[in-house]
N, C-alpha and C positions, 0 to 999 in steps of 0.2 A: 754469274759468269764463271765457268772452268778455265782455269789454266790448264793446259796440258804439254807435257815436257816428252819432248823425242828420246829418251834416251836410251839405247839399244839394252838387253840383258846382258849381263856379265856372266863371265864361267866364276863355278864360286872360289876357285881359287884364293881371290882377295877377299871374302868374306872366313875363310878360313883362315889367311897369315893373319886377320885383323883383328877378326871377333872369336874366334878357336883355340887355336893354337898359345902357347903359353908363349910371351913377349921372351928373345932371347935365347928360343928352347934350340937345340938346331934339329936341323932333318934326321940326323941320325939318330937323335937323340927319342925324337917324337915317334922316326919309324919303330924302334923298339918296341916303344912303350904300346906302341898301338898292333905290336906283333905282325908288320909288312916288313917288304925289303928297303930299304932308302930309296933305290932306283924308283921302284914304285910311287912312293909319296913323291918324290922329287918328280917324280912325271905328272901328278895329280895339280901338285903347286902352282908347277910351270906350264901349265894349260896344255898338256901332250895327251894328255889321259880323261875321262870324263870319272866323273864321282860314280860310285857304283853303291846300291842299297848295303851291301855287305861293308864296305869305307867309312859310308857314313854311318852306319851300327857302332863299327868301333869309334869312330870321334867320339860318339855320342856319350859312350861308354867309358871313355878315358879321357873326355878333356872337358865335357857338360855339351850343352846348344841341342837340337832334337834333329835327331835324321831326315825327319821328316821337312822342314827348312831347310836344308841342305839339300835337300831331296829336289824340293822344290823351284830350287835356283837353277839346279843345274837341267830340271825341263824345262823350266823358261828358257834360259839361254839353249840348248838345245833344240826347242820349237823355234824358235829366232831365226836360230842358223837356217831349217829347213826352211823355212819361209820363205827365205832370200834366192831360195833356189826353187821356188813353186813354178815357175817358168819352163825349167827344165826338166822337171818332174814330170811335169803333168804332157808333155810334149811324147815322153815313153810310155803314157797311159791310154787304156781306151772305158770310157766310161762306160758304166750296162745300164741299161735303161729298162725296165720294169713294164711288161706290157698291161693294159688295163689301164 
């Protein structure tokens, strides 16, 4: 018997203040170090911005964790979101159908 738990993908924001980021560090401090603006990181944190391949290079680079995890969360929650909206997608779409 499988348990299985609903529970939606997160942006990785919280995987980053949790498991990333240095306990204490503050935004300014991190933006530096990671050569972005604060406004930037501060948009990343606060779920306004999605993680970009280039973001996560630098975490990776300055704080440890692999880009590629981070990479990773942030298409899950990304496919999530579109998911939630396949209804209205697919309503703007016309499908091709392949003769044969």
């Amino acid at each position: 018997m499988t348990i299985e738990f609903n529970i939606p993908p997160e942006h990785p924001a919280g995987f980053l203040k949790d498991w990333i980021l240095p306990e204490g560090m503050t935004v300014t401090e991190a933006a530096k170090r990671l050569g972005v603006s604060r406004q930037s990181l501060d948009a990343l944190l606060n779920q306004r911005r999605s993680l970009t391949p280039e973001m996560a290079k630098r975490l990776e680079l300055t704080f440890g964790g692999t880009a590629r995890l981070m990479l990773a969360l942030q298409t899950k929650y990304d496919l999530y979101l579109t998911e939630q909206r396949v209804a209205e997608i697919a309503k703007t779409l016309t499908p091709f159908k392949r003769a044969g």
